[in-house]
SEPADREN-842919 format. One line per field, with one value per atom (N, C-alpha, C): x, y, z; atom name; residue number from 1; residue in one letter. Coordinates in steps of 0.2 Angstrom, whole numbers, plus 2048, in hexadecimal, padded with zeros to 3 digits. Each point is the difference from the previous one (the first is absolute). Layout:
N
X = X_... $
Y = Y_... $
Z = Z_... $
name = CA_... $
resi = NUM_... $
resn = A_... $
***
This chain:
186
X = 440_7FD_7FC_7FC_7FA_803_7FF_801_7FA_7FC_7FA_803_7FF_7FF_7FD_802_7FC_7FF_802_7FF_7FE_7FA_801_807_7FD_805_801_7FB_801_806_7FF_806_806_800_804_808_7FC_800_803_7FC_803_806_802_808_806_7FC_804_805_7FC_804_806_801_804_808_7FE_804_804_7FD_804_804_805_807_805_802_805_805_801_803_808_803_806_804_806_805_803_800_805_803_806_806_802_802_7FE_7FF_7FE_7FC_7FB_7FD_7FD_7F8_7FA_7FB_7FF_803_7FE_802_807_801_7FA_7FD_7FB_7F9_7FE_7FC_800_806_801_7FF_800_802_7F7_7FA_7FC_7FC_803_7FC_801_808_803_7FC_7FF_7FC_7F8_7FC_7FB_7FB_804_7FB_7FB_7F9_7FB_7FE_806_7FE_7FE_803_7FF_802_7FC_803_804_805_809_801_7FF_805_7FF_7FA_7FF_802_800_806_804_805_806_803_7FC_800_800_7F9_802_805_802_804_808_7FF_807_7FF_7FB_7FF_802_7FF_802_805_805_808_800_80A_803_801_7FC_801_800_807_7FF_802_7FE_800_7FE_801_7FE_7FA_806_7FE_7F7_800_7FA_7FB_802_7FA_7FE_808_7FD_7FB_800_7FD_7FA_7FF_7F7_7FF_804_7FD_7FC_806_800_7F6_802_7FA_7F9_800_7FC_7FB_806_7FC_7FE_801_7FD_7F8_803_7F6_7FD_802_7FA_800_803_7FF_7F9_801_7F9_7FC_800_7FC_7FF_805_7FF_805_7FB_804_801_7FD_803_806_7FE_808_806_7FF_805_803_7FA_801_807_7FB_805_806_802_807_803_7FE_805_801_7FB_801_804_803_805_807_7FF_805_805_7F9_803_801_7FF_802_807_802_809_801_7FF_802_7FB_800_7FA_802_804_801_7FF_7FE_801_7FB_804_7FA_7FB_801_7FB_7FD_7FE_7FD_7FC_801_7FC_7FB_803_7F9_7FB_803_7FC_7FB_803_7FA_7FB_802_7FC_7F9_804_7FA_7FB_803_7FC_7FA_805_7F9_7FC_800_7FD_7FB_801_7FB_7FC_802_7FB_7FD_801_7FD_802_807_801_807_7FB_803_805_7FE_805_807_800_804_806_7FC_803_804_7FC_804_807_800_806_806_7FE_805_802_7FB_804_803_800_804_805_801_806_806_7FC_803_803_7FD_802_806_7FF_807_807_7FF_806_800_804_800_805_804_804_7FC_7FC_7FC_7FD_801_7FE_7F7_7FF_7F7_7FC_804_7FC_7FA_800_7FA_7FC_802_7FA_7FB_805_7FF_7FB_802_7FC_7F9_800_7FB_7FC_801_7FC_7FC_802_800_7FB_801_7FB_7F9_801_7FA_7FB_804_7FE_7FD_804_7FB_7FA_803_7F8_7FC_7FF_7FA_7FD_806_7FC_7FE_800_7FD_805_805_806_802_7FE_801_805_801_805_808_800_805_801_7FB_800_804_7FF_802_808_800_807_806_7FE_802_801_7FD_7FF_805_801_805_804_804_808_800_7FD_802_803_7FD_7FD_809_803_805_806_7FE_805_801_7FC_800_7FA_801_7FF_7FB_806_7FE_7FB_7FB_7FD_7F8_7FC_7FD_7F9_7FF_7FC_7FD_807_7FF_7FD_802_7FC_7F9_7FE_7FA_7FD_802_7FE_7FC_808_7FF_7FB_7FE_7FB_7FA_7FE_7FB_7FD_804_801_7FF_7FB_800_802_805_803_7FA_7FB_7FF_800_7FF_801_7FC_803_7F8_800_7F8_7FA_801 $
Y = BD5_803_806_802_804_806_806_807_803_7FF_802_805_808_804_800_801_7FF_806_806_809_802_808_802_804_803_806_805_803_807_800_7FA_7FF_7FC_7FF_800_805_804_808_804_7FE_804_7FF_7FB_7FD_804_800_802_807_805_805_7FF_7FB_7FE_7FC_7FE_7FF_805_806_807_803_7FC_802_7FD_801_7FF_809_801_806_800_806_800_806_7FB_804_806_807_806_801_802_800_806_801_80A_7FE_807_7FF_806_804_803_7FE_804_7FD_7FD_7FD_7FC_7FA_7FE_7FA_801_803_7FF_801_801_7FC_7FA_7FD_7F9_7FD_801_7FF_7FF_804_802_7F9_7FE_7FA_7FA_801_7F8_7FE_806_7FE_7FE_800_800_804_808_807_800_801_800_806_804_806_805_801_805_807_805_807_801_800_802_7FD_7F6_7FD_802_803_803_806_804_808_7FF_7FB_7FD_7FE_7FE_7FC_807_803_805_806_800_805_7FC_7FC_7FB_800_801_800_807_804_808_802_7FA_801_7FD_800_800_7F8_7FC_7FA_7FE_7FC_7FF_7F6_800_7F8_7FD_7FA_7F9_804_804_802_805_803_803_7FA_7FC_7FB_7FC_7FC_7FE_803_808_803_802_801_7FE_7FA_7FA_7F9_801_800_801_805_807_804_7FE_7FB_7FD_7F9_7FE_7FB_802_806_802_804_802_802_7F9_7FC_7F8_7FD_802_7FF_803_806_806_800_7F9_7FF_806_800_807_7FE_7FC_7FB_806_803_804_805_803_805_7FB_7F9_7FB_800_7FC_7FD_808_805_806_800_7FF_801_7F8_7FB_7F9_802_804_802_805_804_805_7FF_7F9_7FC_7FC_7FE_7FC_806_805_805_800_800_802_7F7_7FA_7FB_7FB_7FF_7FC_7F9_7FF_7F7_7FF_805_800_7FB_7F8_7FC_801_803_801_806_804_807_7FA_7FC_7FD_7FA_7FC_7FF_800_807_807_803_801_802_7FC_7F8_7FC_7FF_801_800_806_803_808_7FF_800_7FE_7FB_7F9_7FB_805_803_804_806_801_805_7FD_7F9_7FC_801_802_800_7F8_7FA_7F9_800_803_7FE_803_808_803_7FC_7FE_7FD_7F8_7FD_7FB_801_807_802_7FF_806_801_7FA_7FC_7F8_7FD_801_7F9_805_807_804_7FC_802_7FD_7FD_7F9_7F9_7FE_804_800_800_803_802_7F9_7FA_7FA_803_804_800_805_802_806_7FB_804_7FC_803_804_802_7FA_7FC_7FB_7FF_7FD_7FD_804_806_805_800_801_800_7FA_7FA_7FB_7FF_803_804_801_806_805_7FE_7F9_7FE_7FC_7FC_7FC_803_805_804_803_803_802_7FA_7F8_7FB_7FF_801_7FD_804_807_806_7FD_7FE_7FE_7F8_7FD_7FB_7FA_801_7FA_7FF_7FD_7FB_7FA_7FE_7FB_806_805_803_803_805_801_7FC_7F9_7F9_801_7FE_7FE_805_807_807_801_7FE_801_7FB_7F7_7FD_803_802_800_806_805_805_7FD_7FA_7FB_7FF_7FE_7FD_803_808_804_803_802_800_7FD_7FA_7FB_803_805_803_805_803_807_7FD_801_7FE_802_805_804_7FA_7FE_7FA_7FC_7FD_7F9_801_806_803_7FE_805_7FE_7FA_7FD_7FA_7F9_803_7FC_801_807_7FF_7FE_7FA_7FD_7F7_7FC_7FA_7FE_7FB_7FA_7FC_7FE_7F9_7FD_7F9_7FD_801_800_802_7F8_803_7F9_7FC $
Z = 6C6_806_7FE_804_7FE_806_7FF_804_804_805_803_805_7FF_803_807_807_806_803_7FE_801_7FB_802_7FB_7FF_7FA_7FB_803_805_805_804_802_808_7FD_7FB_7FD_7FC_7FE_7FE_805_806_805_803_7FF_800_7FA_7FD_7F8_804_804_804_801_805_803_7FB_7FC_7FB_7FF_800_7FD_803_803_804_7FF_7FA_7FB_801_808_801_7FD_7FD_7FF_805_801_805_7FC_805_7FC_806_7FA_802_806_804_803_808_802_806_800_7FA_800_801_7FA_802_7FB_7FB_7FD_803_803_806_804_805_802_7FD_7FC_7FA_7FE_800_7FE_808_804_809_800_800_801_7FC_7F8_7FD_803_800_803_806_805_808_7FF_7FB_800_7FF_7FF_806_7F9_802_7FE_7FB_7FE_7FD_806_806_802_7FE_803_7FB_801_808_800_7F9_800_7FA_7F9_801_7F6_800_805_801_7FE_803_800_7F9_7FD_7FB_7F8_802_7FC_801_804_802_7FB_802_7FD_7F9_7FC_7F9_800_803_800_7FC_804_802_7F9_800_7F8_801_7FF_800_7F9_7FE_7F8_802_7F9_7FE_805_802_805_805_804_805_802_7F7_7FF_800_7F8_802_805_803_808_805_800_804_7FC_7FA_7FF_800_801_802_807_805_806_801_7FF_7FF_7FD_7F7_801_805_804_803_806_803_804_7FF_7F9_7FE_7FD_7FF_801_808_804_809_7FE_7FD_802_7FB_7FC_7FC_7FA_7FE_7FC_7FA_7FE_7FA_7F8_7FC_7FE_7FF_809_800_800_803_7FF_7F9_7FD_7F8_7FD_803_7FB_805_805_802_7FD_7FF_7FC_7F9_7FC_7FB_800_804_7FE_803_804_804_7F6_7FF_7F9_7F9_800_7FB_803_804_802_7FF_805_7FC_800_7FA_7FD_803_7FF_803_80B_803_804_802_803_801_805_804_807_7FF_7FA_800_7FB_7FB_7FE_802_806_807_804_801_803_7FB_7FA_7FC_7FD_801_7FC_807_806_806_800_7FC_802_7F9_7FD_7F7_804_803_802_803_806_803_7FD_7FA_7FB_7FB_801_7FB_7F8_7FF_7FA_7FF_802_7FE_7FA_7FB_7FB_800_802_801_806_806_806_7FC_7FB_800_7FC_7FB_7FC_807_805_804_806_800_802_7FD_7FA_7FC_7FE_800_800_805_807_808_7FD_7FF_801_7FA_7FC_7F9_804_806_806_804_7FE_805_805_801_806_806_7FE_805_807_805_807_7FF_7FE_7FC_7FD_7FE_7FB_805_806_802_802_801_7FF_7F9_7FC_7F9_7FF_800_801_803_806_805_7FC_7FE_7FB_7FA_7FC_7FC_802_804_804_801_803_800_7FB_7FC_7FA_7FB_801_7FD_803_808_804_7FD_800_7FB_7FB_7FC_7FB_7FE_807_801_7FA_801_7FE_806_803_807_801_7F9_800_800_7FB_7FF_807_803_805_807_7FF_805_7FE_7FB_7FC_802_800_802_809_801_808_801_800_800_7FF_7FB_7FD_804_802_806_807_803_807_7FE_7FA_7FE_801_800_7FF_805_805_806_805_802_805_805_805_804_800_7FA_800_803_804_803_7FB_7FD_7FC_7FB_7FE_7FB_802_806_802_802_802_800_7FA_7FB_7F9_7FE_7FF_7FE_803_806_806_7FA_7FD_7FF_7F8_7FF_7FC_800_7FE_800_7FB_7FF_7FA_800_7FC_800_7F8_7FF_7FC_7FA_7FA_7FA_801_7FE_7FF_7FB $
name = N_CA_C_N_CA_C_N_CA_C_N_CA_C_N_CA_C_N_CA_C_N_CA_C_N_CA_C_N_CA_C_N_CA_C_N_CA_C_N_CA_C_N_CA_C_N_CA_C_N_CA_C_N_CA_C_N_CA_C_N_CA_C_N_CA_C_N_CA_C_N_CA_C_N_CA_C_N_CA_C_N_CA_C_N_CA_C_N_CA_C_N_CA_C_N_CA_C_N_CA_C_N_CA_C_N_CA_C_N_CA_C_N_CA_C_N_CA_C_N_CA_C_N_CA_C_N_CA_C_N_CA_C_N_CA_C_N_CA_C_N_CA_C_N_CA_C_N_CA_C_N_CA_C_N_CA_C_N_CA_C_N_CA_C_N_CA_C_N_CA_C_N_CA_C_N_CA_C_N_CA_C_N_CA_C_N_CA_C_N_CA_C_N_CA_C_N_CA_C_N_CA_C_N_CA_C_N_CA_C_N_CA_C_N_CA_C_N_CA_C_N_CA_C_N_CA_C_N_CA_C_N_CA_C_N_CA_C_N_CA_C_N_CA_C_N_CA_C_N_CA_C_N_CA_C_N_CA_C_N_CA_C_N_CA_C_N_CA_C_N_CA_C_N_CA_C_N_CA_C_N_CA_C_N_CA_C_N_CA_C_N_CA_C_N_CA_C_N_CA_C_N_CA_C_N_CA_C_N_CA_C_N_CA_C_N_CA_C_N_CA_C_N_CA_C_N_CA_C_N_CA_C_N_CA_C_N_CA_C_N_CA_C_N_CA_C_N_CA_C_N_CA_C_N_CA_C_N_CA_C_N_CA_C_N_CA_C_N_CA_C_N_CA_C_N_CA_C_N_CA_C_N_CA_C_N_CA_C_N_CA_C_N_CA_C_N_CA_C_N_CA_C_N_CA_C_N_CA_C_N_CA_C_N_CA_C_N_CA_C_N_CA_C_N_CA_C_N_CA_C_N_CA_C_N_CA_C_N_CA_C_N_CA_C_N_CA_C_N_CA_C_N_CA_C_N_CA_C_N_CA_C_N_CA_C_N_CA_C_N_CA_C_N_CA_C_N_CA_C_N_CA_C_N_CA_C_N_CA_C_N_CA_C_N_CA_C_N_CA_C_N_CA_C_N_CA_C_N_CA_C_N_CA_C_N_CA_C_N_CA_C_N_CA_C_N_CA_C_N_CA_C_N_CA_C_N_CA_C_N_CA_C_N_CA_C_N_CA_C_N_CA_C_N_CA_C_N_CA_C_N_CA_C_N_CA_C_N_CA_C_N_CA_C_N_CA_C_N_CA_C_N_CA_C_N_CA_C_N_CA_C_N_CA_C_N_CA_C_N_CA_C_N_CA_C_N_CA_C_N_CA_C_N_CA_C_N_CA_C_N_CA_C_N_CA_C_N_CA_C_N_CA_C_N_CA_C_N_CA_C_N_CA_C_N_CA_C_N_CA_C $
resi = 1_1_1_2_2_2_3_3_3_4_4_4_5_5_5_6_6_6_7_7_7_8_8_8_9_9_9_10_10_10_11_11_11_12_12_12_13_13_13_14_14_14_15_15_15_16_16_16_17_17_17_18_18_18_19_19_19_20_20_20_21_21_21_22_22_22_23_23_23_24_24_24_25_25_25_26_26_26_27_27_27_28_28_28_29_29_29_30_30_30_31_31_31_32_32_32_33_33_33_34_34_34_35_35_35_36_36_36_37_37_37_38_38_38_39_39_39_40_40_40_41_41_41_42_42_42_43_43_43_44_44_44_45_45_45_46_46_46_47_47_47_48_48_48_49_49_49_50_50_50_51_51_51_52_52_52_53_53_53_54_54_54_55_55_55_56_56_56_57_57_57_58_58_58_59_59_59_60_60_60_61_61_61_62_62_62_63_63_63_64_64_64_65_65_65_66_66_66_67_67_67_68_68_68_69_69_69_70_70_70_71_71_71_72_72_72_73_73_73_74_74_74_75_75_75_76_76_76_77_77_77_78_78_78_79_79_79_80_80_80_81_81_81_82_82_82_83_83_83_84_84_84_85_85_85_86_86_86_87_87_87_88_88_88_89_89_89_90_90_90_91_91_91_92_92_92_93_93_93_94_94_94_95_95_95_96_96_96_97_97_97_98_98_98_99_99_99_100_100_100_101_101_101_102_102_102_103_103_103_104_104_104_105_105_105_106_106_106_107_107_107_108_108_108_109_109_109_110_110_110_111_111_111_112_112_112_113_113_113_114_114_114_115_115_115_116_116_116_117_117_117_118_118_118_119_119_119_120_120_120_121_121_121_122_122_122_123_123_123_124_124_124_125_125_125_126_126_126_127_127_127_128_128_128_129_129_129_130_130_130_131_131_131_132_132_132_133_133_133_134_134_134_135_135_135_136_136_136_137_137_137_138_138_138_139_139_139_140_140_140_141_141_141_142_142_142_143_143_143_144_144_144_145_145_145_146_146_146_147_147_147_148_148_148_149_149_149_150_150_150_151_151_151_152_152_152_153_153_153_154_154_154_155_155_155_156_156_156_157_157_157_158_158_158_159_159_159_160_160_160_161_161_161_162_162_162_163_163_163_164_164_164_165_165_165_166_166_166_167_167_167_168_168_168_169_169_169_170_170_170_171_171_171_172_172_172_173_173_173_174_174_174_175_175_175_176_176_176_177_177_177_178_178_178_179_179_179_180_180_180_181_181_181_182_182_182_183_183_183_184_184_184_185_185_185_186_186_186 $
resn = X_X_X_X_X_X_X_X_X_X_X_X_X_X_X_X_X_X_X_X_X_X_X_X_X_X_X_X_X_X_X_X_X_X_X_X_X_X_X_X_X_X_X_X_X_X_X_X_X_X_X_X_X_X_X_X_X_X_X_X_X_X_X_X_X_X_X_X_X_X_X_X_X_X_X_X_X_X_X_X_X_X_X_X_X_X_X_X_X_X_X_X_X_X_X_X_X_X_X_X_X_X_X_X_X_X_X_X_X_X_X_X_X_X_X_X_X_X_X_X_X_X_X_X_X_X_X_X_X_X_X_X_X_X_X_X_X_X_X_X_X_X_X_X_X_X_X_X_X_X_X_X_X_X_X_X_X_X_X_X_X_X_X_X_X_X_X_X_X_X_X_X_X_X_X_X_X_X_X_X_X_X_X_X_X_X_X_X_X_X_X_X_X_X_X_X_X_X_X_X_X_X_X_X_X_X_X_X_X_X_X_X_X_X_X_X_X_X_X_X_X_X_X_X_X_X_X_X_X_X_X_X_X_X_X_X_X_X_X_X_X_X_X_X_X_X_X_X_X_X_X_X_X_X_X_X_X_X_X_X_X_X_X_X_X_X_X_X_X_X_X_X_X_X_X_X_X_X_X_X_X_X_X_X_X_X_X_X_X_X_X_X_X_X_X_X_X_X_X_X_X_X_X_X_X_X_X_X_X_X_X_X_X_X_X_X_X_X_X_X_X_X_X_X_X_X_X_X_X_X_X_X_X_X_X_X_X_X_X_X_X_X_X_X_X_X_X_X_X_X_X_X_X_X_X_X_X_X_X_X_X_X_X_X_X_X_X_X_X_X_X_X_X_X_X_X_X_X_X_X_X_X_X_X_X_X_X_X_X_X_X_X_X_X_X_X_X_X_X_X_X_X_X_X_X_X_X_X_X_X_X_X_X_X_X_X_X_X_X_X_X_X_X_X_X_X_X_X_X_X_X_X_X_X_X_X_X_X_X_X_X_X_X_X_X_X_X_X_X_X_X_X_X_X_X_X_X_X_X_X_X_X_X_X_X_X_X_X_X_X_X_X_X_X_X_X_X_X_X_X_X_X_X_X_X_X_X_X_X_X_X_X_X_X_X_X_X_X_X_X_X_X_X_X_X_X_X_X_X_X_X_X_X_X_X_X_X_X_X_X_X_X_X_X_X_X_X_X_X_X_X_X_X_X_X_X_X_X_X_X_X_X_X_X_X_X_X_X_X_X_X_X_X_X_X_X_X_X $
***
């Protein structure tokens, strides 16, 4: 079978955002617990949330807790499009732990958004090394994306499925995946 594209790459892209909420729970009730509260809920990157956020980097948060909360921090500055200061909070999320599959994600969506493709494909197929992560179909998401870019449209298809698989119910997917016709090669 052949893989024909039926969207472009723009509206495509703009989906990739939403992928980026691979948020991690901290332990507390401080503001890095409300930092992780502000991702989990969707908030947009409003100033309180990124206050909040920074404020809790402030504080003495070590291990898990710290890099969770430049996860959490960075996905609210890709809410606000501010794919850079992102990229650098997953990067200092992974200097404390490198394996942390959901800082790796989020940063592969943030690279997709700065157009540095090669670097975003390292940190998906890092993801996806982690088969028990509940992240994978983001991961996969991302991946999909990042082929659609580069006009791998079959890989892109094949990506966007094994996600549809992995969670059924993501409605983002089936979006997706609509703009995608199967037909038969000639």
């Amino acid at each position: 079978m052949t893989y024909l594209r039926a969207a472009c790459i723009s509206l495509l892209l703009a989906a990739s955002a939403q992928t980026a909420s691979a948020q991690l729970m901290v332990i507390g009730k401080g503001d890095a617990a409300q930092c992780y509260s502000y991702a989990k809920q969707g908030n947009k990157g409003s100033y309180s949330a990124l206050q909040t956020c920074e404020a809790a980097l402030e504080q003495n948060l070590m291990g898990k807790d710290y890099a969770a909360t430049r996860v959490n921090y960075g996905i609210l500055q890709m809410r606000k499009e501010n794919y850079q200061v992102a990229l650098e909070n997953y990067d200092a999320a992974l200097e404390v732990l490198p394996t942390l599959t959901e800082a790796h994600v989020n940063r592969a969506a943030a690279l997709i958004h700065l157009d540095r493709l090669d670097e975003a494909l390292i940190s998906i197929n890092t993801a996806l090394e982690d088969v028990e992560s509940q992240t994978r179909p983001a991961a996969l998401v991302n991946r999909a994306l990042l082929y659609d870019r580069q006009e791998n449209y079959s890989a892109a298809y094949r990506d966007l499925k094994a996600a549809d698989q992995l969670a059924p119910d993501w409605e983002m997917v089936d979006r997706l995946l609509a703009r995608y016709t199967v037909k038969p090669k000639s």
